[in-house]
DRENTIFI-995545 format. One record per residue (C-alpha): residue in one letter; x, y, z. Coordinates in steps of 0.1 Angstrom, whole numbers. Example, Ala and Ser with C-alpha at 12.3 -4.5 7.8 and 13.67 -1.06 7.14 Angstrom:
<rs>
+---------+-------+-------+-------+
: residuo :     u :     v :     w :
+---------+-------+-------+-------+
:       a :   123 :   -45 :    78 :
:       s :   137 :   -11 :    71 :
+---------+-------+-------+-------+
</rs>
This chain:
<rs>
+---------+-------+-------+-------+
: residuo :     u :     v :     w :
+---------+-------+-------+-------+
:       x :   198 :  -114 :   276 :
:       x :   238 :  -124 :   271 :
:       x :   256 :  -121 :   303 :
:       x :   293 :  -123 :   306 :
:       x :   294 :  -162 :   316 :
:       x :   279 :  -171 :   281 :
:       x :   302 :  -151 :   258 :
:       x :   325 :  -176 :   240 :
:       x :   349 :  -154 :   242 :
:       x :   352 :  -146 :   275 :
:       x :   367 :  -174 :   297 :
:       x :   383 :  -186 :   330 :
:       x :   352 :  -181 :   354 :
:       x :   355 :  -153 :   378 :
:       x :   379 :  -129 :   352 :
:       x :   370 :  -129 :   325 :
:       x :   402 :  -135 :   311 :
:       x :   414 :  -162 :   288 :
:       x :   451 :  -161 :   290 :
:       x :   459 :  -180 :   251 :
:       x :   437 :  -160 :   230 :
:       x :   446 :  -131 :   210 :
:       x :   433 :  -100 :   214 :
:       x :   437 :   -67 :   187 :
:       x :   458 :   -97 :   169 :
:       x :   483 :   -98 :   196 :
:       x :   489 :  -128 :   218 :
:       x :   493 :  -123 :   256 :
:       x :   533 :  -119 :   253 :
:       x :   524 :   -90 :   228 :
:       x :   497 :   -75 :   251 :
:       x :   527 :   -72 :   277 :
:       x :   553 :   -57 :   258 :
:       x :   530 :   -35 :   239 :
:       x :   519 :   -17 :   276 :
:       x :   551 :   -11 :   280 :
:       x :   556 :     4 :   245 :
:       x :   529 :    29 :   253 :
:       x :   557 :    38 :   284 :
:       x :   586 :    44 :   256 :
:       x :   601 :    12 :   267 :
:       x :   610 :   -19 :   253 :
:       x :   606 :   -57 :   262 :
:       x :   635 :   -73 :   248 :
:       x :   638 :  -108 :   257 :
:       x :   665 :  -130 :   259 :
:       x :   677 :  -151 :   230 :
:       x :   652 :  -131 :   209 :
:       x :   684 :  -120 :   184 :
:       x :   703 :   -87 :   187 :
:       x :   683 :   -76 :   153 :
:       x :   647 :   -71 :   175 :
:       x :   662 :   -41 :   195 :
:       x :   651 :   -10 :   181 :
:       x :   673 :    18 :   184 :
:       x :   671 :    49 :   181 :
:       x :   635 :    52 :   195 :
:       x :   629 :    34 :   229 :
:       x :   637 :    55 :   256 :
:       x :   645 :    23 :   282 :
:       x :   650 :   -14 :   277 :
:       x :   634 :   -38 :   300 :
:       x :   656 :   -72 :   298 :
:       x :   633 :  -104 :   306 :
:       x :   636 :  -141 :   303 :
:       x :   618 :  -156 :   275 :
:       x :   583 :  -165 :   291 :
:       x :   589 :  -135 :   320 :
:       x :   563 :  -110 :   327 :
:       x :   570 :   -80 :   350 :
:       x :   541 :   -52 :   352 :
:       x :   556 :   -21 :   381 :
:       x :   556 :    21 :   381 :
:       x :   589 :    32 :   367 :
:       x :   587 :    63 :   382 :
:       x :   614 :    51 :   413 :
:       x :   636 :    36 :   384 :
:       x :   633 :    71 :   365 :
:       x :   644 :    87 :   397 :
:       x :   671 :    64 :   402 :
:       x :   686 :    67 :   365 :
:       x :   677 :   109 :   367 :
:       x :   701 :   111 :   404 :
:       x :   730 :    84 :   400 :
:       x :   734 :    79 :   358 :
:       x :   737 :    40 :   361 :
:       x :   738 :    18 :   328 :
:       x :   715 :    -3 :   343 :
:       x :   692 :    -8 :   371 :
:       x :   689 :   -41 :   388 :
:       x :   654 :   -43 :   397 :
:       x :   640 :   -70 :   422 :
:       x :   600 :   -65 :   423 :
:       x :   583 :   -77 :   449 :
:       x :   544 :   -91 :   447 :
:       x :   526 :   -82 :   482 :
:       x :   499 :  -110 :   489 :
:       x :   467 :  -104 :   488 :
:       x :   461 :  -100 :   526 :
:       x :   486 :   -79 :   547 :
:       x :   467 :   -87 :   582 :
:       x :   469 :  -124 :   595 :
:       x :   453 :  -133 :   631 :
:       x :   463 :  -167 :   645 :
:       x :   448 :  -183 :   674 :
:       x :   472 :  -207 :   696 :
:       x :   461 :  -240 :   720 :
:       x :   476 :  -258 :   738 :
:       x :   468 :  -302 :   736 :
:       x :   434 :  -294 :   756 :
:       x :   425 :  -265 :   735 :
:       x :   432 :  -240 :   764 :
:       x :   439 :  -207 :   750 :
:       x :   473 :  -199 :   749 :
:       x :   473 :  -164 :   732 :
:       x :   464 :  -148 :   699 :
:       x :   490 :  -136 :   679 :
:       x :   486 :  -110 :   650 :
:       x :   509 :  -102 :   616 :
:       x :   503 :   -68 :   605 :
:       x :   531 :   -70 :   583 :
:       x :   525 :   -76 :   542 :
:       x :   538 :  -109 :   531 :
:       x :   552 :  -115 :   496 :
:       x :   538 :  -139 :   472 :
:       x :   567 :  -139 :   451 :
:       x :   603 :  -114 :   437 :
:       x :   618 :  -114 :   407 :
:       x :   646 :  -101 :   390 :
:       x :   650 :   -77 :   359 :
:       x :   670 :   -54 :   342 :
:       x :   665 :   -18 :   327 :
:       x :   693 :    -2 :   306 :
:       x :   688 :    32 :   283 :
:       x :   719 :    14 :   263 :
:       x :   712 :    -4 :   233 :
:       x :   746 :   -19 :   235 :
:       x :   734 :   -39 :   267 :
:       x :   701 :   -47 :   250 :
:       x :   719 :   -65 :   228 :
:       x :   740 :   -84 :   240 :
:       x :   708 :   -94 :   266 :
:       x :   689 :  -107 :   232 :
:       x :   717 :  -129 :   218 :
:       x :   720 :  -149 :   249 :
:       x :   701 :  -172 :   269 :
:       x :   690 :  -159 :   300 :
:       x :   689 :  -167 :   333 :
:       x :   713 :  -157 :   367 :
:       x :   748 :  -167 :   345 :
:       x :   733 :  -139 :   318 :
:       x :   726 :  -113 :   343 :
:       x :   758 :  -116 :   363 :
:       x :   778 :  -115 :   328 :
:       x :   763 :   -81 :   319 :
:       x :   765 :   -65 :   353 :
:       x :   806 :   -74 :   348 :
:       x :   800 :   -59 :   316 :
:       x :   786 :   -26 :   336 :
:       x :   817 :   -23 :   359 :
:       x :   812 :   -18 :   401 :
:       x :   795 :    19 :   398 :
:       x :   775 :    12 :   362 :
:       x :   749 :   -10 :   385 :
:       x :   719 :     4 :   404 :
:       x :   700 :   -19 :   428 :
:       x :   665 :   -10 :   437 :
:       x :   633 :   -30 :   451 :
:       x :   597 :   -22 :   443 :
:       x :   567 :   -35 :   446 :
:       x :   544 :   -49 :   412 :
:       x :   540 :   -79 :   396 :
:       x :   556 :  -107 :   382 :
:       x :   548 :  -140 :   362 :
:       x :   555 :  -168 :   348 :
:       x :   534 :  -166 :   312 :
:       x :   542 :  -205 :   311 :
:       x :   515 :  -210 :   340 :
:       x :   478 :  -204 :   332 :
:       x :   473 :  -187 :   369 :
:       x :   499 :  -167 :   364 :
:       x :   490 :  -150 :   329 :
:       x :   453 :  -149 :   338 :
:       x :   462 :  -131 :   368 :
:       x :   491 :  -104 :   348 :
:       x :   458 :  -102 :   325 :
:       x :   437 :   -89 :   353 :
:       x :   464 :   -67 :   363 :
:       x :   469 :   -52 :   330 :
:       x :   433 :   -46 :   321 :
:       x :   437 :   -24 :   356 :
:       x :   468 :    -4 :   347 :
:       x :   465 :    -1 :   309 :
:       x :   446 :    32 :   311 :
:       x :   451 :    40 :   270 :
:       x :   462 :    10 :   250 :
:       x :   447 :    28 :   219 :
:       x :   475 :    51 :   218 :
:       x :   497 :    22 :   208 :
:       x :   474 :    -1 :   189 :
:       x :   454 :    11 :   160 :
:       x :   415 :     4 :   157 :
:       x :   409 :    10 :   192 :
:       x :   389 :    32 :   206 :
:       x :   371 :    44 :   239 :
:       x :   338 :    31 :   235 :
:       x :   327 :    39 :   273 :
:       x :   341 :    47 :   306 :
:       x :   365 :    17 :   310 :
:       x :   356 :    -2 :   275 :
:       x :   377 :    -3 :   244 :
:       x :   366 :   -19 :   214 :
:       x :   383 :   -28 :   182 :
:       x :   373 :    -9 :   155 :
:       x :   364 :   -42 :   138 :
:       x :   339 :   -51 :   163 :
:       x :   304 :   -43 :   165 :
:       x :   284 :   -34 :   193 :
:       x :   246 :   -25 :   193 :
:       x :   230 :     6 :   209 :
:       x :   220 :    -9 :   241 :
:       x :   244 :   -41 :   250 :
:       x :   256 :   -29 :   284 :
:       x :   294 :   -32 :   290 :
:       x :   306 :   -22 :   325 :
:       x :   344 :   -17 :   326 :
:       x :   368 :   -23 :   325 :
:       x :   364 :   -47 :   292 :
:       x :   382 :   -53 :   260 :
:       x :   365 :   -59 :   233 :
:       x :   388 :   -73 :   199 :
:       x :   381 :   -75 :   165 :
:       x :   356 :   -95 :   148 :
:       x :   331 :   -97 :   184 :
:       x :   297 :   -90 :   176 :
:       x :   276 :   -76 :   209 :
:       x :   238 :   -76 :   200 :
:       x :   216 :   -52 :   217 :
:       x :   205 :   -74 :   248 :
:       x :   244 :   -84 :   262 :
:       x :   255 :   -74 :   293 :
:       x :   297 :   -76 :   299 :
:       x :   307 :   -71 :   335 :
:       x :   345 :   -65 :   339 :
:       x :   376 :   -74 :   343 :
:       x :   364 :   -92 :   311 :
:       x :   382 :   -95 :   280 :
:       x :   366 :  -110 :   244 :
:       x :   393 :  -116 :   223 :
:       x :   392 :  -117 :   189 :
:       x :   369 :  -137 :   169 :
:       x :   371 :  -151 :   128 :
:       x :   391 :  -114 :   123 :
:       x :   427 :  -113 :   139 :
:       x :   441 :   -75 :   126 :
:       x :   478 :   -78 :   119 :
:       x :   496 :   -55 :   144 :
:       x :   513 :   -28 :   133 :
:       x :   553 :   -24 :   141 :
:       x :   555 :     3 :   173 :
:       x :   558 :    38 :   160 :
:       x :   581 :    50 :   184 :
:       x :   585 :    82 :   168 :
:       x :   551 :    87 :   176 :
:       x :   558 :    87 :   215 :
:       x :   576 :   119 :   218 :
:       x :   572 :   118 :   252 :
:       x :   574 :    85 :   276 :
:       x :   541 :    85 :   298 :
:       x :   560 :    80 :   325 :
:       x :   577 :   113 :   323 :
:       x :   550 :   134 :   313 :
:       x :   508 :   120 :   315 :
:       x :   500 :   138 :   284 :
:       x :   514 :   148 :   250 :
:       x :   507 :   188 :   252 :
:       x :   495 :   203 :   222 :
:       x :   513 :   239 :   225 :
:       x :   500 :   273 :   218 :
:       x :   528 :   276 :   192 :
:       x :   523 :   246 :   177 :
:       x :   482 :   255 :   168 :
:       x :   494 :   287 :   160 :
:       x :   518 :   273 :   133 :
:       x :   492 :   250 :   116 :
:       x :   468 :   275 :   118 :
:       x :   491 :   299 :    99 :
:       x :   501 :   268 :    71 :
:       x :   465 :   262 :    65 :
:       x :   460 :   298 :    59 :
:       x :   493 :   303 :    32 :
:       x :   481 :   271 :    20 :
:       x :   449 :   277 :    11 :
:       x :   456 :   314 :    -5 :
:       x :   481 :   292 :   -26 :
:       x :   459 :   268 :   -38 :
:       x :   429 :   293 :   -46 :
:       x :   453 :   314 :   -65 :
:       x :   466 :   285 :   -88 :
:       x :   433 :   271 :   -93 :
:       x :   415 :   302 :  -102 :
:       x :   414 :   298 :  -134 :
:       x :   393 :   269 :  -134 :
:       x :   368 :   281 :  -114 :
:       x :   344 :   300 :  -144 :
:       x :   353 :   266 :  -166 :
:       x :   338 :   247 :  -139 :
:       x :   314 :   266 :  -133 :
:       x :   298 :   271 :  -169 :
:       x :   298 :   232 :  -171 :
:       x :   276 :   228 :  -144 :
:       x :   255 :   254 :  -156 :
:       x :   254 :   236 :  -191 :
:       x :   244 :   207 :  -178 :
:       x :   221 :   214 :  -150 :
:       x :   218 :   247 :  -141 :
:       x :   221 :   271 :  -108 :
:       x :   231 :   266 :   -83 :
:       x :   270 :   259 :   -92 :
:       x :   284 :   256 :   -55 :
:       x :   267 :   225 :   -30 :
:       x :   269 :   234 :     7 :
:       x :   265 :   208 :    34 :
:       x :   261 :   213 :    70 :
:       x :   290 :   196 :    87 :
:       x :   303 :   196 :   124 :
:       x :   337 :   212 :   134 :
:       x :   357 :   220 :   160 :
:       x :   334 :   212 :   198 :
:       x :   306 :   203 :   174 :
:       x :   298 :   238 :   155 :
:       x :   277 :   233 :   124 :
:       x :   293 :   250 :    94 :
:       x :   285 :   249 :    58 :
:       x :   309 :   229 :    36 :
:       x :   317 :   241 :     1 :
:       x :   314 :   221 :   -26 :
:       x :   311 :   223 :   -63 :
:       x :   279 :   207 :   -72 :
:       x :   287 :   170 :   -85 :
:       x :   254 :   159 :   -86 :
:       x :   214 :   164 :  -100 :
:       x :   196 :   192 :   -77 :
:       x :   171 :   169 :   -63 :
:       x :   200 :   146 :   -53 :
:       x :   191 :   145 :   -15 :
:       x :   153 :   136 :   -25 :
:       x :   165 :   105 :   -40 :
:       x :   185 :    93 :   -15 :
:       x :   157 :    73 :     2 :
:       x :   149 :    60 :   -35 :
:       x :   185 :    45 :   -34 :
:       x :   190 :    38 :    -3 :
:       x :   190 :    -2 :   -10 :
:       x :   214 :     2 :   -36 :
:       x :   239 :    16 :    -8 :
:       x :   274 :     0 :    -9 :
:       x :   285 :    12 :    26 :
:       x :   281 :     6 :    63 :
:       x :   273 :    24 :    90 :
:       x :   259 :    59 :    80 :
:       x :   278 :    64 :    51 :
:       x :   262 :    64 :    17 :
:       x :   279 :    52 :   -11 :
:       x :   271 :    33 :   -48 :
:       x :   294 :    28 :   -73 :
:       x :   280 :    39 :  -107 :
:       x :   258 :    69 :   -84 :
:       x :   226 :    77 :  -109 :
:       x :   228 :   111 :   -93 :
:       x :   258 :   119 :  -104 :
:       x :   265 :   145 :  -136 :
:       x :   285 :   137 :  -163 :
:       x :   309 :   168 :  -154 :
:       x :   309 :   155 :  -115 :
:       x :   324 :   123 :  -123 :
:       x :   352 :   140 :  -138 :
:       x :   355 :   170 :  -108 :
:       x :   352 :   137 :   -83 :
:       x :   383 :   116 :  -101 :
:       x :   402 :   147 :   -95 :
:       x :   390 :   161 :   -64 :
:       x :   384 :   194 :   -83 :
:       x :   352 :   198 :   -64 :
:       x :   364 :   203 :   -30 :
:       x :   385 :   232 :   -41 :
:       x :   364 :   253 :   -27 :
:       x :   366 :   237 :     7 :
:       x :   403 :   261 :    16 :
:       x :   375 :   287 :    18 :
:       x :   360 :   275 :    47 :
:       x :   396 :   266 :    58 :
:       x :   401 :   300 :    58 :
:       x :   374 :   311 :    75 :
:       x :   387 :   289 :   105 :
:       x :   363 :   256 :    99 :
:       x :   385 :   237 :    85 :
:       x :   422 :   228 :    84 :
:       x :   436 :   212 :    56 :
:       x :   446 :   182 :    74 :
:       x :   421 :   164 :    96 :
:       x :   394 :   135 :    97 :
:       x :   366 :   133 :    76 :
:       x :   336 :   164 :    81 :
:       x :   304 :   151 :    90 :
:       x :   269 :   159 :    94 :
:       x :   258 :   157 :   131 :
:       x :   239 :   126 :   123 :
:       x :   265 :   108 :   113 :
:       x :   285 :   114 :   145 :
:       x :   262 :   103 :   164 :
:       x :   265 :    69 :   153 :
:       x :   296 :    67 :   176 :
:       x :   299 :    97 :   207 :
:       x :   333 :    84 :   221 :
:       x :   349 :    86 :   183 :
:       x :   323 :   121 :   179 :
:       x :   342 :   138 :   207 :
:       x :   377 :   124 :   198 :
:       x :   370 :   140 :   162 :
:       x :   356 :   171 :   168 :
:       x :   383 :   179 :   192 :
:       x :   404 :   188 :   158 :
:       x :   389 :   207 :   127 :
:       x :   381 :   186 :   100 :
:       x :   403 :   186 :    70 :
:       x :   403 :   189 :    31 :
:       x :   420 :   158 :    34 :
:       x :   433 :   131 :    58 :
:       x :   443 :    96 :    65 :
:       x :   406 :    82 :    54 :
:       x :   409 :    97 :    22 :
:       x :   444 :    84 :    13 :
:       x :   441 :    50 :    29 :
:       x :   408 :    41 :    25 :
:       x :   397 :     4 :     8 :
:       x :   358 :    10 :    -2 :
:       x :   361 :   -29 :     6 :
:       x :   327 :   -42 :    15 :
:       x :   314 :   -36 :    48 :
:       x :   348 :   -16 :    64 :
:       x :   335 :    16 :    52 :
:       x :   328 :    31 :    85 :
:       x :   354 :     9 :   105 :
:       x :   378 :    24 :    83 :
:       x :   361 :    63 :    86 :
:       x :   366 :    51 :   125 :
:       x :   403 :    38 :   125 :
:       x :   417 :    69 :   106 :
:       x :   401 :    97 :   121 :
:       x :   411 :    82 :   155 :
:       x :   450 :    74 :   146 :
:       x :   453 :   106 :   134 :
:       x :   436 :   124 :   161 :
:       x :   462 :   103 :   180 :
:       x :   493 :   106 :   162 :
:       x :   487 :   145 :   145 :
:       x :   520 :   159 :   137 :
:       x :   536 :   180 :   113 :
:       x :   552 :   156 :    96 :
:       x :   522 :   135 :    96 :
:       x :   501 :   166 :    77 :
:       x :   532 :   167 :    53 :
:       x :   526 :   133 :    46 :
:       x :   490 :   134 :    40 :
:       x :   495 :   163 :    17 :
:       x :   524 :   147 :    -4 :
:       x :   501 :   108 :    -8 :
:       x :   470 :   130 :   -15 :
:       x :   486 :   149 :   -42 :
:       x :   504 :   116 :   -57 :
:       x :   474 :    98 :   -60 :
:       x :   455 :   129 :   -76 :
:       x :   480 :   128 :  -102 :
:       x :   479 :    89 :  -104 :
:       x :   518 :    84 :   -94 :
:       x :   522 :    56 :   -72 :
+---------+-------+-------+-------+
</rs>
């Protein structure tokens, strides 16, 4: 059995934490400033250059020294800014100790007992200072200077008397220079950090307390009690037992991090817990896929006896394939196909099963023996899943969504199972556009797609999908 002390990943003893590695191919530093993307805010450090703000997007800047790490609840500041319309906050945080209550016995030279004394009041390990501005002006003129008290002072005069809110709260703050200190803002983090997959792609919610990169692997049966990390390239066999705070950082893979999306974050978590998915808004899609579909079935119906009489030709009835597929909370549908390959293409499966190309539960080969001559071509141009906007319009699909599956397959994975079935499945989606068929990302890829979009579903994301899938139908590029 593999228990959390002899993980290589997983270092200084007691948390798990090894504060130099990277982790979802961000360093420490990144692991900071990305928690506070997932608020709408962002990190901007001093002497980092004026051309690292982003703006529009951010809802706040948080102004830090170089190797400064401040973790606290912006609600207070939110309150602050809502009630008294500052350009900044000044923000001195205060870190309680770990003990509030102190008893202390006093003697005197001959040990007599003299009295006990006791501190009920918290003590404070440490304060620091930092800045919070909605103005991008003051961001930047943080970022091309050096830091420090001088820095500070300068763009409080820049504020003027009444543009400068003080306000004291209690969090965290560290020094990422010092081990102790950025193994302990780990600990912290892994504690507060309730969904860092909504700002980093690839993770997912593997358990109750446990994310894992979508390039990792973890056997059915390794125990992992949150609340763990798991990064990319980490391979978990069956007998491993993780016991959090732990965090195993990423191994020979290191994914390159993708920019913030801050149009993405609509909403800053700190205003609002959840990103509501209106009544109007499902209305609306629903009533696009529906036009939609009508539109394509009316422009392709022409092809349909063409198509038809050439599967016929070749190898007879039946002309339409229908697979049963999971939608929305897990009801089984049938999902229309034209046929594409020989009738007894399920009975050969097993037969073939060495020669399959793909991981996980997908099934894949190249040059497919079961495939007709006239399916290659209805497969190069995606003629065959035509008939898939009928089911759309019978309400199991949508034309934008992840991937439909067979309940088998979504088994393989039931935090990803109910993150995808919480959506219809779609004619297309981000899989189908983006996917590599590189050897052995086949199902980390299935994984990664369905889960950003099921994260990130928008209108202008479906618009988006539609255009690319069209474009590479057509070849353009």
């Amino acid at each position: 059995m593999t228990a959390l002390g002899s993980i290589g990943a997983v270092d200084d003893a007691g948390t798990g934490v090894a504060p130099r590695a990277a982790l979802w191919g961000l360093g420490p530093a990144g692991l900071h400033d990305r928690f506070w993307v997932s608020r709408r805010v962002q990190v901007v450090r001093a002497g980092a250059g004026a051309e690292t703000v982003d703006a529009p997007g951010p809802a706040l800047y948080l102004l830090l020294d170089p190797h400064q790490w401040a973790l606290f609840d912006l609600t207070p500041v939110a309150r602050r800014m809502a009630w008294l319309k500052p350009r900044a906050v000044r923000l001195r945080i205060l870190e309680p100790a770990g003990d509030a209550y102190r008893e202390r016995v006093e003697a005197d030279a001959d040990g007599r007992l003299i009295r006990i004394s006791r501190d009920y009041a918290a003590r404070t390990r440490a304060t620091t200072q930092v800045i919070l501005t909605a103005d991008a002006r003051l961001a930047r003129q943080w970022a091309e200077n050096p830091g420090g008290r001088a820095c500070r002072r300068a763009l409080y005069r820049a504020c003027g008397r009444e543009g400068v809110a003080p306000l004291t709260v209690t969090g965290l703050c560290a020094d990422a220079r010092r081990p102790d200190d950025l193994s302990r803002a780990t600990v912290r983090l892994l504690d507060l950090w309730r969904r860092p997959e909504d700002v980093i792609d690839d993770v997912y919610l593997y358990d109750t307390g446990v994310r894992v990169h979508a390039g990792a692997s973890v056997a059915p049966g390794a125990r992992l009690i949150g609340p763990v990390w798991v990064g990319a390239g980490v391979r978990l066999g069956a007998d491993a037992v993780v016991v959090g705070p732990a965090v195993l950082h990423d191994r020979a893979h290191r994914p390159a991090p993708e920019p913030p999306a801050w149009e993405d974050l609509a909403t800053a978590t700190w205003r609002l817990t959840a990103r509501p998915i209106t009544a109007k808004r499902l209305f609306g899609k629903r009533a696009f896929d529906v036009v939609f579909s009508l539109a394509v079935l009316a422009v392709t119906l022409p092809a349909y006896p063409v198509i038809m009489l050439a599967i016929m030709i070749e190898d007879g009835w039946p002309v339409f394939f229908a697979h049963r597929r999971q939608t929305l909370r897990g009801r089984a549908f049938p999902c229309l196909k034209f046929r594409t390959m020989r009738r007894d293409a399920e009975a050969m499966k097993a037969q073939l099963a060495r020669l399959n190309q793909a991981d996980g539960p997908q099934f894949f080969i190249e040059d497919d023996p079961r495939m007709l001559r006239v399916g290659r071509f209805l497969r190069a141009t995606q003629l065959d899943e035509i008939p898939q906007f009928i089911n759309v319009l019978l309400g199991h699909m949508s034309v934008v969504g992840p991937r439909p599956s067979p309940d088998q397959e979504n088994q393989f994975c039931p935090a990803w199972r109910e993150a995808r079935l919480s959506v219809r499945p779609g004619v297309t989606g981000l899989w189908q556009i983006r996917r590599t068929r590189e050897p052995q990302t086949d199902f980390q890829e299935w994984i990664r797609y369905d889960l950003q979009y099921v994260q990130h579903r928008s209108w202008r994301l479906d618009l988006l999908i539609i255009l690319k899938t069209v474009t590479k139908i057509f070849g353009a590029r």
